[in-house]
VMD Tcl script that draws the C-alpha trace (Angstrom):
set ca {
  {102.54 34.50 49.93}
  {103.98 37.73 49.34}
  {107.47 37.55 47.41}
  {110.71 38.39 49.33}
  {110.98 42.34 49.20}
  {107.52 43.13 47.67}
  {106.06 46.08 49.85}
  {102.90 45.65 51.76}
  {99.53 46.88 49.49}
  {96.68 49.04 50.43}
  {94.69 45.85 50.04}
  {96.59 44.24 52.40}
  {96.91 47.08 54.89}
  {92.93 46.74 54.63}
  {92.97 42.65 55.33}
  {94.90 43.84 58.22}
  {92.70 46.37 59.39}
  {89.88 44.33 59.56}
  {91.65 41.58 61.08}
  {90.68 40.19 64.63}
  {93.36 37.71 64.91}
  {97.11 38.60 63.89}
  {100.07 36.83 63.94}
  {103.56 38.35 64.04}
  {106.58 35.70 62.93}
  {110.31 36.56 62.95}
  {113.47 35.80 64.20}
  {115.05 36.48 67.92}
  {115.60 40.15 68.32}
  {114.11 41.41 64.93}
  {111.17 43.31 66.58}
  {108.41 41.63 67.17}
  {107.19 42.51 70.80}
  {107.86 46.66 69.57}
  {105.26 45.86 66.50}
  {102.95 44.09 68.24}
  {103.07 46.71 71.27}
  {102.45 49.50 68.01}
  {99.51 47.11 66.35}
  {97.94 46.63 69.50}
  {97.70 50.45 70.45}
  {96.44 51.26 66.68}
  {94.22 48.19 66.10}
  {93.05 48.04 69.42}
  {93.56 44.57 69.83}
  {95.03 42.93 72.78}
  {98.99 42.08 72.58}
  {99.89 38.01 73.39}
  {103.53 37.56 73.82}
  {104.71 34.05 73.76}
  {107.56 34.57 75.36}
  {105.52 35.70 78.48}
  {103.45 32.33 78.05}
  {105.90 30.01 77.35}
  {109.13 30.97 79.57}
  {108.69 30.47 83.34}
  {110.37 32.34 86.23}
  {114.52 31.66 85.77}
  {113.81 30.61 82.13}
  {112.73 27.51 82.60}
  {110.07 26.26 79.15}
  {106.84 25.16 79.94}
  {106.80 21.41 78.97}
  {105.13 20.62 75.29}
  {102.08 19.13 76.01}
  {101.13 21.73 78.57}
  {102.04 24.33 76.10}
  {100.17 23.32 72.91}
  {96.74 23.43 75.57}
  {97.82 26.60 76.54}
  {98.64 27.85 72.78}
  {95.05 26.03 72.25}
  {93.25 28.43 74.66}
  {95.06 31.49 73.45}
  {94.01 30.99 69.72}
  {90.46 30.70 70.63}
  {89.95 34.10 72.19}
  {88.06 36.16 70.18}
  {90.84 38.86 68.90}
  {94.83 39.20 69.58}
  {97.75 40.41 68.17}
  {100.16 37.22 69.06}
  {104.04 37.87 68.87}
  {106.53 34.76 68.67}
  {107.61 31.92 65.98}
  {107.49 29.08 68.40}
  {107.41 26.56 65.85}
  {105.89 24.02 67.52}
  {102.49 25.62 67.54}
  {102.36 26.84 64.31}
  {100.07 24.37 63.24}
  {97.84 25.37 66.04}
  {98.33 29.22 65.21}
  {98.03 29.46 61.55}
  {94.57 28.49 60.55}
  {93.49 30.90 63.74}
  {94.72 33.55 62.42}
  {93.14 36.06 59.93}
  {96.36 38.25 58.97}
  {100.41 37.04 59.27}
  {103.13 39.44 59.46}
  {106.70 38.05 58.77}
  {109.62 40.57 60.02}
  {112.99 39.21 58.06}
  {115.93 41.19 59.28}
  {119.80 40.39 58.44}
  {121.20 38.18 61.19}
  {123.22 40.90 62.47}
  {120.70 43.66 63.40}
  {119.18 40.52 65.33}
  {121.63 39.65 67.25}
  {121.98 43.50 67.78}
  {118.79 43.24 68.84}
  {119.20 40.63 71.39}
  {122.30 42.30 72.95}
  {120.42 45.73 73.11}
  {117.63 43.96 74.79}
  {119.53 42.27 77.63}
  {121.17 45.46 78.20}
  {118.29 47.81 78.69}
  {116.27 44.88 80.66}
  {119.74 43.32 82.68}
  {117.80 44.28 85.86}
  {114.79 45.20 85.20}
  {111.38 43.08 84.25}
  {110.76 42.84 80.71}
  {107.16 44.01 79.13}
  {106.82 40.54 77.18}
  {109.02 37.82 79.41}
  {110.34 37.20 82.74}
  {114.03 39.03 83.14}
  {117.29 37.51 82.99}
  {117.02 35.48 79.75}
  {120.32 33.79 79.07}
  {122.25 34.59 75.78}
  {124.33 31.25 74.98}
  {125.27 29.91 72.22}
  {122.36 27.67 71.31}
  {120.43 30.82 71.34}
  {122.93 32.88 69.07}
  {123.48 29.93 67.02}
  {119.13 29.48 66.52}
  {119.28 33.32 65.56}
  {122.02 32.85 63.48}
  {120.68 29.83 61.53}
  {116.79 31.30 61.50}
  {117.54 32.44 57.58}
  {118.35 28.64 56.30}
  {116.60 26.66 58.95}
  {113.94 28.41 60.14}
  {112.04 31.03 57.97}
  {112.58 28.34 55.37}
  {110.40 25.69 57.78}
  {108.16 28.80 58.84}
  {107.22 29.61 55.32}
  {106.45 25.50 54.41}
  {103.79 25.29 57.38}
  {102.13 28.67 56.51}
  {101.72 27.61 52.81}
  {100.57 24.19 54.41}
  {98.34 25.59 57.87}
  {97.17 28.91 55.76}
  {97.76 29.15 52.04}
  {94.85 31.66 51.73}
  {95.93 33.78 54.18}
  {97.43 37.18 53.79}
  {100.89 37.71 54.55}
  {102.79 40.92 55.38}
  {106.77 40.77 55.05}
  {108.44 43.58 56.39}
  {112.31 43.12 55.51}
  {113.54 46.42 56.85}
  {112.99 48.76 59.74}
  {112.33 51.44 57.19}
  {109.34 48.63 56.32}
  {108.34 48.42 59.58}
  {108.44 52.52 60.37}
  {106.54 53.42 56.86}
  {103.55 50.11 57.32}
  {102.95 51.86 60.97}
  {102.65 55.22 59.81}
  {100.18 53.93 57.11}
  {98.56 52.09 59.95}
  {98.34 55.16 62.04}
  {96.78 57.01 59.28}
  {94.38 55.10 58.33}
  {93.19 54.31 62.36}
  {93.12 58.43 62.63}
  {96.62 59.29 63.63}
  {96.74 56.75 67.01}
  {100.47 57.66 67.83}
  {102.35 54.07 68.36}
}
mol new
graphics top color blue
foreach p $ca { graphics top sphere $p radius 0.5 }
foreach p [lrange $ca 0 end-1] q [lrange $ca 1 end] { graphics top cylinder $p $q radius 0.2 }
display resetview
């Protein structure tokens, strides 16, 4: 797996280009629906947002053994970009996948995030999930914890579920900006 901080390499940015099947890991509100939306427009590959999947009308989850079948179905289609941790699947997700990009962002800028979000969808329908998702504490508190608890749990099951697979981190938005211009450039300038 690629150390903490390491930037992404040409050969990687080639696995990646490639790739049919891409996975997109981080924690609430660190971007993953905007760099799936940009990897889907330059890759050409169609965008699968969890959150859309998993969260019903009035956010109300989709029961666990009706969501691993539907997880099941999803990783068997023939290319997608897929956007959410949901650690419950990973086991399901990981060996489907031909390219994993992990965004790690301080907690701060995600709970930013999250705020910002709710704002700018309060009454409106979001892109990637229905509107009107609740911010309580559980929420903040999984956001909050995702550095200790869960990338370190994320990063056990893809050493376990896909140790040869090749693994993007993107630790800062300037990461994110400069690995989709180099995207871009290398697709022939598709604007993101």
């Amino acid at each position: 797996m690629t150390p903490r901080g390491v930037m992404f390499s040409s050969q990687l940015l080639d696995a990646l280009m490639s790739a049919r099947r891409i996975l997109v890991l981080g924690p609430c509100g660190s971007g993953k629906t905007c760099l799936t939306r940009a990897l889907s427009r330059i890759l050409e590959l169609p965008a699968v947002h969890l959150d859309a999947r998993f969260w019903q009308p009035g956010w109300i989850s989709t029961p666990q053994p009706e969501w691993r079948r539907t997880v099941t179905s999803l990783v068997r289609e023939k290319s997608w970009i897929m956007d959410g941790t949901y650690e419950s699947t990973l086991d399901l997700r990981i060996p489907a996948a031909e390219v994993i990009i992990m965004l790690d962002r301080p907690r701060w800028l995600c709970l930013w995030g999250v705020v910002r979000r709710s704002l700018a969808y309060r009454n409106k329908p979001r892109p990637d999930a229905p509107s009107g998702q609740p911010i309580d504490i559980a929420y903040l508190r999984y956001i909050w914890r995702y550095p200790r608890q869960t990338d370190t749990l994320v990063r056990a099951l893809v050493e376990r579920h896909g140790p040869r697979i090749p693994v993007i981190r993107l630790d800062k938005q300037a990461d994110t900006r400069s690995f989709i211009a180099s995207l871009q450039s290398r697709a022939g300038g598709v604007s993101a």
